[in-house]
VEXMIVO-439197 format. One line per field, with one value per residue (C-alpha): chain; y, x, z. Coordinates in nm, 3 decimals, m for minus. Layout:
N
chain = c(A, ...)
py = c(Y, ...)
px = c(X, ...)
pz = c(Z, ...)
//
This chain:
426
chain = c(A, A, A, A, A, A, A, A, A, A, A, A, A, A, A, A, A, A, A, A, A, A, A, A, A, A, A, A, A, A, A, A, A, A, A, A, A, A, A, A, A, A, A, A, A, A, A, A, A, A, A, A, A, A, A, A, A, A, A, A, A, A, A, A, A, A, A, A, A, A, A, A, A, A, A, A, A, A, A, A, A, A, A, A, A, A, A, A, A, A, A, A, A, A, A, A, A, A, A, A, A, A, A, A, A, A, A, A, A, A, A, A, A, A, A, A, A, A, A, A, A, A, A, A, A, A, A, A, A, A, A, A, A, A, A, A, A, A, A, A, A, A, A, A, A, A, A, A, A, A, A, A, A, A, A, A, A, A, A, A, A, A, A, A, A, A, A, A, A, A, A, A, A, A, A, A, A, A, A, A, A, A, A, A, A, A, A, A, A, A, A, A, A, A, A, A, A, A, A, A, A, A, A, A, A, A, A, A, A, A, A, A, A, A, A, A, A, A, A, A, A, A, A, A, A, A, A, A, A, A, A, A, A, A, A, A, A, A, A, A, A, A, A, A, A, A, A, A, A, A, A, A, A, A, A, A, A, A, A, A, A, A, A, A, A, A, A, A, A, A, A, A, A, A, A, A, A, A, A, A, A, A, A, A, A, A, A, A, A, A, A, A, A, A, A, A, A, A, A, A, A, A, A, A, A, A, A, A, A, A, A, A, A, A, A, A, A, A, A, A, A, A, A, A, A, A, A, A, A, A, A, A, A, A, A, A, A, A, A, A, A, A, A, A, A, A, A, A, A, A, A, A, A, A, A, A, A, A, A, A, A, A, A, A, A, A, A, A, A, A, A, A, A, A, A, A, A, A, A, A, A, A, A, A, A, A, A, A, A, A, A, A, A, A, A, A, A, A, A, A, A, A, A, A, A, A, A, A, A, A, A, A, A, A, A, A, A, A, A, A, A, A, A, A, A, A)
py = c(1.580, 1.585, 1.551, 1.168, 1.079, 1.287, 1.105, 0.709, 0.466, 0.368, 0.026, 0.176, 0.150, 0.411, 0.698, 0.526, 0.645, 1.000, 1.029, 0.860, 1.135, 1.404, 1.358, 1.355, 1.655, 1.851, 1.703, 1.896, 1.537, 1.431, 1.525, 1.728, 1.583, 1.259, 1.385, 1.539, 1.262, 1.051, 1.301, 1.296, 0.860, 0.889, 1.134, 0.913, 0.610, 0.820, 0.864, 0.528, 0.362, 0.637, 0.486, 0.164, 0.207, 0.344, 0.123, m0.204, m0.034, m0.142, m0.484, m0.452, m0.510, m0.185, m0.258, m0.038, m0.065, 0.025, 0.340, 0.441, 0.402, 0.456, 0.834, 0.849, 0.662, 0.910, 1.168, 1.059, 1.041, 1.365, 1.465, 1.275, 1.506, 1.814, 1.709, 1.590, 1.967, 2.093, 1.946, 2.025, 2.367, 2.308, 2.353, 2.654, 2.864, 2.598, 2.687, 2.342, 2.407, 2.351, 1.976, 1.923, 1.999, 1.801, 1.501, 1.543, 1.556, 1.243, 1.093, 1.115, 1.053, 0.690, 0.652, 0.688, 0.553, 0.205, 0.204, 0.253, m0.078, m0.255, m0.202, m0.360, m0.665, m0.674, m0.731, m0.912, m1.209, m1.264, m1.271, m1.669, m1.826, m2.018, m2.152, m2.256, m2.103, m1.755, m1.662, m1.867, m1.699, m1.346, m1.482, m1.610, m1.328, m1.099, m1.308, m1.397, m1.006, m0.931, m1.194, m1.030, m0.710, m0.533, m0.533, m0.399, m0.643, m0.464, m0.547, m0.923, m0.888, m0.739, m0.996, m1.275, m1.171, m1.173, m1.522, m1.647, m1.495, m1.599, m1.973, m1.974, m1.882, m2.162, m2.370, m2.273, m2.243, m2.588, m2.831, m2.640, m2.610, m2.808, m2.936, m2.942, m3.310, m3.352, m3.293, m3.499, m3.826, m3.621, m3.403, m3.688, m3.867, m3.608, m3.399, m3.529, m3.460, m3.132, m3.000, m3.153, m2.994, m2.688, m2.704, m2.741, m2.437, m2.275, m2.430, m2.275, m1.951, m1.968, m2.057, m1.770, m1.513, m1.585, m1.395, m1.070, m1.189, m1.276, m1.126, m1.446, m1.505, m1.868, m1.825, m1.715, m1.985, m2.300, m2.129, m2.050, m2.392, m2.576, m2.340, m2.418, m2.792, m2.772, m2.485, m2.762, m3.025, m2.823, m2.697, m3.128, m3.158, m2.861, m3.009, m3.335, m3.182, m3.064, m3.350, m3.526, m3.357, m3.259, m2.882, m2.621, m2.554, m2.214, m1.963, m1.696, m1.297, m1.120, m0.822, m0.990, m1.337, m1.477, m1.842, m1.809, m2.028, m2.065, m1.918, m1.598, m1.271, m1.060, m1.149, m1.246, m1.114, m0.791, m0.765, m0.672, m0.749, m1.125, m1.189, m1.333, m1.715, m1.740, m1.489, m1.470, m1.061, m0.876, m0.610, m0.256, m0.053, m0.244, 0.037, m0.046, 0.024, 0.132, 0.039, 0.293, 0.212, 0.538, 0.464, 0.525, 0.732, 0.638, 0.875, 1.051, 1.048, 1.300, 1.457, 1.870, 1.924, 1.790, 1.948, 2.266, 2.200, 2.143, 2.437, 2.674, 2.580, 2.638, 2.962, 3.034, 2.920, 3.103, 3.405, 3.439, 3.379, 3.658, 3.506, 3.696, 3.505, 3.210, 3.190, 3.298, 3.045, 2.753, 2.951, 2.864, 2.482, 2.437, 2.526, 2.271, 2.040, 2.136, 2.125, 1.772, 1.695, 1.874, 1.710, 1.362, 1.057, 0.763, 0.451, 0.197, m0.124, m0.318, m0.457, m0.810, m0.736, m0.556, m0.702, m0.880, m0.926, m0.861, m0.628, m0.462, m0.434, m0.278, 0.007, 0.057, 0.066, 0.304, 0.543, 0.548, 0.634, 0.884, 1.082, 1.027, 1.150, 1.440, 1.506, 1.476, 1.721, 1.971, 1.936, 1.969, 2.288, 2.444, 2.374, 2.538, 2.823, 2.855, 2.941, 3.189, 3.347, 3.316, 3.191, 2.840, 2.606, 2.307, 2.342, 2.409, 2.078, 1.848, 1.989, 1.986, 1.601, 1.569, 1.710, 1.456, 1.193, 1.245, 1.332, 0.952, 0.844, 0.971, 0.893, 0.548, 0.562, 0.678, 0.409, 0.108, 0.304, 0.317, m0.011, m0.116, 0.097, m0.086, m0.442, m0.295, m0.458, m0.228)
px = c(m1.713, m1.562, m1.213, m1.194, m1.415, m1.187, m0.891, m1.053, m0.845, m1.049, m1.045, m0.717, m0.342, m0.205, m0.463, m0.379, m0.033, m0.166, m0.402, m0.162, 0.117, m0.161, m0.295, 0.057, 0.100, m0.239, m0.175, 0.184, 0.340, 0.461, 0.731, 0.633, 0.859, 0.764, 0.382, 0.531, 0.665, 0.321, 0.101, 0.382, 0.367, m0.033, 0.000, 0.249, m0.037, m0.330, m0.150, m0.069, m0.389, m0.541, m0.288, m0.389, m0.782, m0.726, m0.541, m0.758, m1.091, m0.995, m1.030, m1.366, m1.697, m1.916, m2.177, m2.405, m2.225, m1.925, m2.023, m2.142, m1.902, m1.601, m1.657, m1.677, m1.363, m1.199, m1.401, m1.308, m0.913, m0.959, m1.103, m0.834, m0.542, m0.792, m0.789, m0.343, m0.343, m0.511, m0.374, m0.005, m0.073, m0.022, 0.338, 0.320, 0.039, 0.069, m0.321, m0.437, m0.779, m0.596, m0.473, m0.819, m1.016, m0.721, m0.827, m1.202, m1.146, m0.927, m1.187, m1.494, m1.283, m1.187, m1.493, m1.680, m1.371, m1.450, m1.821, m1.743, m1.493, m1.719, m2.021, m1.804, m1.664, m2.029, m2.097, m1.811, m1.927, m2.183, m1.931, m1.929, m1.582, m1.448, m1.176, m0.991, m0.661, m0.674, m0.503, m0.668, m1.011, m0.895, m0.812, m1.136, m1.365, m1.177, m1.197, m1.573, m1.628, m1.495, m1.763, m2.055, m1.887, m1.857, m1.508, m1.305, m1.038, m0.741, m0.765, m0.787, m0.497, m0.312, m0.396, m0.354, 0.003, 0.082, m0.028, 0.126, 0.465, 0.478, 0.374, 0.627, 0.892, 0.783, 0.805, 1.160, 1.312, 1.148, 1.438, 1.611, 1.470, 1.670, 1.405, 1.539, 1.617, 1.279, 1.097, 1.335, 1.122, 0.755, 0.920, 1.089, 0.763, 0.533, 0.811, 0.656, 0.312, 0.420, 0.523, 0.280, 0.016, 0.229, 0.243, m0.132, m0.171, 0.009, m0.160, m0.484, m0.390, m0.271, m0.589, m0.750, m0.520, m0.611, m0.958, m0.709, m0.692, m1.057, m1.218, m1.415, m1.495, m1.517, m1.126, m1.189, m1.433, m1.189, m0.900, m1.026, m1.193, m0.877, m0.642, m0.838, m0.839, m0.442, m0.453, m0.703, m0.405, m0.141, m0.384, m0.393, m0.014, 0.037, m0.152, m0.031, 0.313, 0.186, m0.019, 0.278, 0.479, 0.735, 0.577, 0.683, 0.391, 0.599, 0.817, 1.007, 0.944, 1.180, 1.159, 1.168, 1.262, 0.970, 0.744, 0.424, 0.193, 0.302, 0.013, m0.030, m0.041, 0.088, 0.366, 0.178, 0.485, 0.554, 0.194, 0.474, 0.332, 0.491, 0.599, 0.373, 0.334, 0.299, 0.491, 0.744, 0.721, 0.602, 0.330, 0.461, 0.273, 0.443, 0.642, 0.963, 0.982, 1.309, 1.354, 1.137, 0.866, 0.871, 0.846, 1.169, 1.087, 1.211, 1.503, 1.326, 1.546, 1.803, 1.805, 1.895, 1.496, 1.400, 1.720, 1.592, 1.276, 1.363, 1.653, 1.360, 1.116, 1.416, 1.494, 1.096, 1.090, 1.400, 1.281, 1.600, 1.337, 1.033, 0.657, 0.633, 0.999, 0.890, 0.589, 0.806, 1.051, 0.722, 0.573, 0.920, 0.941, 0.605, 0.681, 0.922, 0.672, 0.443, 0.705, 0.813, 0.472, 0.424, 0.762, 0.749, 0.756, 0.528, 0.753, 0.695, 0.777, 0.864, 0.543, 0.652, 0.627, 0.313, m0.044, m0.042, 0.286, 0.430, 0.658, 0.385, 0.197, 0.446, 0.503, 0.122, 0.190, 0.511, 0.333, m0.016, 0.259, 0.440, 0.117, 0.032, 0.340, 0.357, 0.026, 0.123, 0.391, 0.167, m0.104, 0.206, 0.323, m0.003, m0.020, 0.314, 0.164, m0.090, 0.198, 0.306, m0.004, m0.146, 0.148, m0.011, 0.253, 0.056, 0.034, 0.392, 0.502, 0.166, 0.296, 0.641, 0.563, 0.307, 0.558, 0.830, 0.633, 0.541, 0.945, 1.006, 0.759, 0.903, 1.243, 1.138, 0.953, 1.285, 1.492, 1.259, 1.181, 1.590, 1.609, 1.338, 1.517, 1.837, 1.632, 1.447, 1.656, 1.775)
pz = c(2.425, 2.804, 2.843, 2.982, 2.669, 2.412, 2.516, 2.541, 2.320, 1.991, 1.748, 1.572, 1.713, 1.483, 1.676, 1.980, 2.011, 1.903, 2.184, 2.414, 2.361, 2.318, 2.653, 2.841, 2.660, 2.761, 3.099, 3.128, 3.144, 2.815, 2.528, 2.263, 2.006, 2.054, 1.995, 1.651, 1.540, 1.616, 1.447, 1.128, 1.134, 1.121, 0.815, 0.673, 0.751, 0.601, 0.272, 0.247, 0.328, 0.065, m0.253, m0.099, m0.132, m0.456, m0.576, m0.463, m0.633, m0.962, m0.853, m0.685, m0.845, m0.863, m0.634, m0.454, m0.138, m0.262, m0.492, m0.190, 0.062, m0.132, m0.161, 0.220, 0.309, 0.095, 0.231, 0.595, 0.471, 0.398, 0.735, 0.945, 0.727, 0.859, 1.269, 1.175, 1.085, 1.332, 1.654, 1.441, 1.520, 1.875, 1.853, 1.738, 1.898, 2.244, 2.223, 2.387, 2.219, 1.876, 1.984, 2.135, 1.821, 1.608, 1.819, 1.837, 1.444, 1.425, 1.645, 1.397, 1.086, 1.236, 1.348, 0.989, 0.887, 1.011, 0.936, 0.555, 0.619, 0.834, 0.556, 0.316, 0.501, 0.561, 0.199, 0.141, 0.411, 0.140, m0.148, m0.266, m0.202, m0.519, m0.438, m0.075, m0.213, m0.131, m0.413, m0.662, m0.516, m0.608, m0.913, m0.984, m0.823, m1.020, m1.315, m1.310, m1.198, m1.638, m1.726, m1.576, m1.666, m1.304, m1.337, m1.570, m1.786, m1.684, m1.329, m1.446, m1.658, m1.387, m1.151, m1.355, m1.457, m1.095, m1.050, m1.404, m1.285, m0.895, m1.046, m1.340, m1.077, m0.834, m1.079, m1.243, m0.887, m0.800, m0.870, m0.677, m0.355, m0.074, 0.169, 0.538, 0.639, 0.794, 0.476, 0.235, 0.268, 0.158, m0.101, m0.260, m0.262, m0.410, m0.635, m0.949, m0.799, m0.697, m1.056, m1.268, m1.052, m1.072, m1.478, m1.495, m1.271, m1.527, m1.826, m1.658, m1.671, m2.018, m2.121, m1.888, m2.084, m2.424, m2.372, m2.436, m2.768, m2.880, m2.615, m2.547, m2.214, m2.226, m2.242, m1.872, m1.786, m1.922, m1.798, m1.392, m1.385, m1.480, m1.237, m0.979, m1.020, m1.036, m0.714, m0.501, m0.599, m0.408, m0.067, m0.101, m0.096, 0.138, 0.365, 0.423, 0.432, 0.743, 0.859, 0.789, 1.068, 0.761, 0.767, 0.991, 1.246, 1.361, 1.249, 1.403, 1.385, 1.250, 1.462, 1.786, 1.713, 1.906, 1.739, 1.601, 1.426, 1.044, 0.948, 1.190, 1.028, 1.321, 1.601, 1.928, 2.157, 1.961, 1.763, 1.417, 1.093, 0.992, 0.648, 0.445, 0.454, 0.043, m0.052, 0.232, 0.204, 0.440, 0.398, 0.231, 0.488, 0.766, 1.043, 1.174, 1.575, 1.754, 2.140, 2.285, 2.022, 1.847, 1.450, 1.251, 0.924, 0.647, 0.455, 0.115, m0.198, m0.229, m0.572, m0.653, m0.681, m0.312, m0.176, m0.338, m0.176, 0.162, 0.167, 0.052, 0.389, 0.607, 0.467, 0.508, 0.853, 1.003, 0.839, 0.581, 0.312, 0.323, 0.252, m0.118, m0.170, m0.065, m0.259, m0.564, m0.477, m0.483, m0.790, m0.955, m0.838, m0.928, m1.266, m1.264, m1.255, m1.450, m1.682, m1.589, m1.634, m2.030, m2.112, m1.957, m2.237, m2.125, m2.131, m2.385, m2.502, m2.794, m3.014, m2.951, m2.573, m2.547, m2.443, m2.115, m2.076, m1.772, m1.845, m2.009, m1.664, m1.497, m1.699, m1.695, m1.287, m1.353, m1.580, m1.292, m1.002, m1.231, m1.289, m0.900, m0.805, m0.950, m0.852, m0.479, m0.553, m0.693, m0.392, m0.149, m0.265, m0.314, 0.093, 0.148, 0.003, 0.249, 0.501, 0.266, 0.269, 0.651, 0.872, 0.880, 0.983, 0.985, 0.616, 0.600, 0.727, 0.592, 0.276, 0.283, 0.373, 0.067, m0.160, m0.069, m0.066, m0.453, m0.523, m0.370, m0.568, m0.881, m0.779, m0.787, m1.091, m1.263, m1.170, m1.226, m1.612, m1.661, m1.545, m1.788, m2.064, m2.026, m2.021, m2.377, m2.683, m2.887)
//
């Protein structure tokens, strides 16, 4: 691939700014930090979008589109964290042959990156739409996917707590909502409308969660068809609040402060992610930008085992620490985990609040991201000790980052399970 070719901007932003920085860089022009910090953002991106993918399978249907492109996405993740590594070596050989293979690399993993997505949107155009509600359609694809048995009945029950709980809120919080003054005459008119549409929304999925008790799947059936009825009532209402002029037609960005249309997904002066018009969140793999545009990253927790961690690289890399200490020192943290991992008690809950509960469903999604944390801990270290063992800094800092990553993770996962502990009755 010629040079002019290597360095061409491609479909994704996040590679963009890579390329960008690498080219002022190969050129003589640009700042290498700023580079490192680019190539660090995208790694932070790649993991991400790969807990992302896996954790949206378990909703999916098992088609033969998707058991055959979902090994390749992963297989392309895996590539892109190959071509990170690779141009990361840059800064420490300033061989401008690494950083051109690390980009050729990045290059074809996008690239096969977006054919696996664009062969499933593909398939997806053909999906039927059941509902105009977003929400209530992922509901029911889901749903319908446990009654033809492509999809397993955890990832309805899963869903459908999330929809029970974000309606039962709505619904609790309803009375007291204060409409702005242009909105006082509608909601006054259609309050009544409003909740009894919102109580047969919830009826519906009542009905839709009894199939965890019998297992019948006409539970399902009744249940989606009557949700949906009660969903269609509300697009109705929603709608003529708008068409009534009582709606907002814009709302501001909170990055920027710039209008956009209520129901834009991304700001059209500063292209940030918006919050989300339903939820009023905005999306968990959104980046924060400074005033030069470089991405902030965010602090990792601070407990004795990642300050352990980190204190052990820096005595590796300013050559206080020799490479058989270091690897003893990882040999010894790793055993930490592992024994973290032997000893660790799953959380559970009382028998009355078991089933689909949702308490029940998170600690299902707490135990997953325990196990998946220390998992990323374990792969992070082994990395490190590739430095150890052949001076590889690349896999001194992709793993140091790996590592952390999982500690957040856990850190997290420990104080949501306390939190649930002290919530437990005793």
């Amino acid at each position: 691939m010629g040079e002019e070719a290597l360095f061409e901007l491609t479909r994704a932003p996040q590679l963009n700014e890579v390329i960008t920085l690498a080219r002022a860089v190969y050129e003589g022009e640009g700042i290498e930090d700023d580079l490192k910090k680019s190539i660090k953002t995208l790694n932070t991106f790649r993991r991400e979008m790969r807990s992302f993918f896996r954790h949206q399978l378990k909703f999916q249907e098992n088609t033969p589109t998707l058991m055959t492109q979902a090994p390749l996405i992963e297989k392309a993740l895996e590539k892109l964290r190959t071509g990170l590594e690779e141009a990361y070596r840059y800064f420490s050989s300033h061989d401008r042959e690494a950083l051109v293979k690390g980009i050729a690399i990045m290059r074809e993993s996008f690239a096969e990156l977006f054919a696996s997505i664009d062969s499933l949107k593909e398939e997806e155009r053909n999906i039927p739409r059941y509902a105009e509600s977003p929400l209530q359609n992922e509901l029911m694809r889901v749903g319908y996917g446990v009654m033809r048995g492509t999809i397993k009945p955890e990832a309805f029950k899963e869903r459908l707590a999330a929809v029970r709980q974000s309606i039962k809120a709505f619904y609790e919080g309803f009375d007291k909502m204060s409409p702005a003054p242009h909105e006082e005459a509608f909601f006054h008119e259609k309050r009544s409308e409003i909740k009894k549409a919102l109580k047969e929304y919830f009826r519906g999925l009542e009905e839709a969660a009894l199939y965890f008790a019998d297992h019948s799947t006409e539970h399902i059936a009744r249940g989606l068809e009557r949700s949906k009825e009660a969903s269609e009532m509300l697009v109705l209402l929603h709608r003529g609040l708008t068409e009534s002029g009582a709606g907002p037609r814009t709302r501001p960005c909170i990055q920027c402060g710039g209008e956009n249309e209520v129901t834009a997904k991304f700001c059209v002066h500063c292209n940030a992610r918006l919050a989300d018009f339903a939820t009023g969140q905005s999306s968990s793999m959104e980046f924060r930008m400074d005033q030069e545009g470089m991405v902030k990253a965010s602090a990792h927790a601070d407990t004795e085992f990642t300050r352990d961690l980190q204190n052990t690289v820096l005595r590796a890399r300013d050559g206080s620490l020799s490479s058989e200490g270091f690897l003893a020192e990882l040999s010894r943290l790793e055993a930490k985990v592992l024994h973290a991992r032997k000893e660790k008690a799953r959380l559970t809950l009382p028998g009355d609040l078991k089933g689909d509960s949702p308490e029940s469903l998170v600690l299902e999604e707490v135990n997953s991201a325990m196990e998946e944390g220390i998992g990323e801990l374990l792969s992070g270290i082994g990395r490190m000790k590739l430095f150890a063992q052949a001076g590889d800094e690349s896999a001194l800092i992709f793993g140091l980052e790996e590592a952390l990553s999982g500690a957040d993770r856990l850190f997290q996962v420990q104080f949501l399970s306390e939190s649930m502990k002290k919530a437990q009755p005793s």
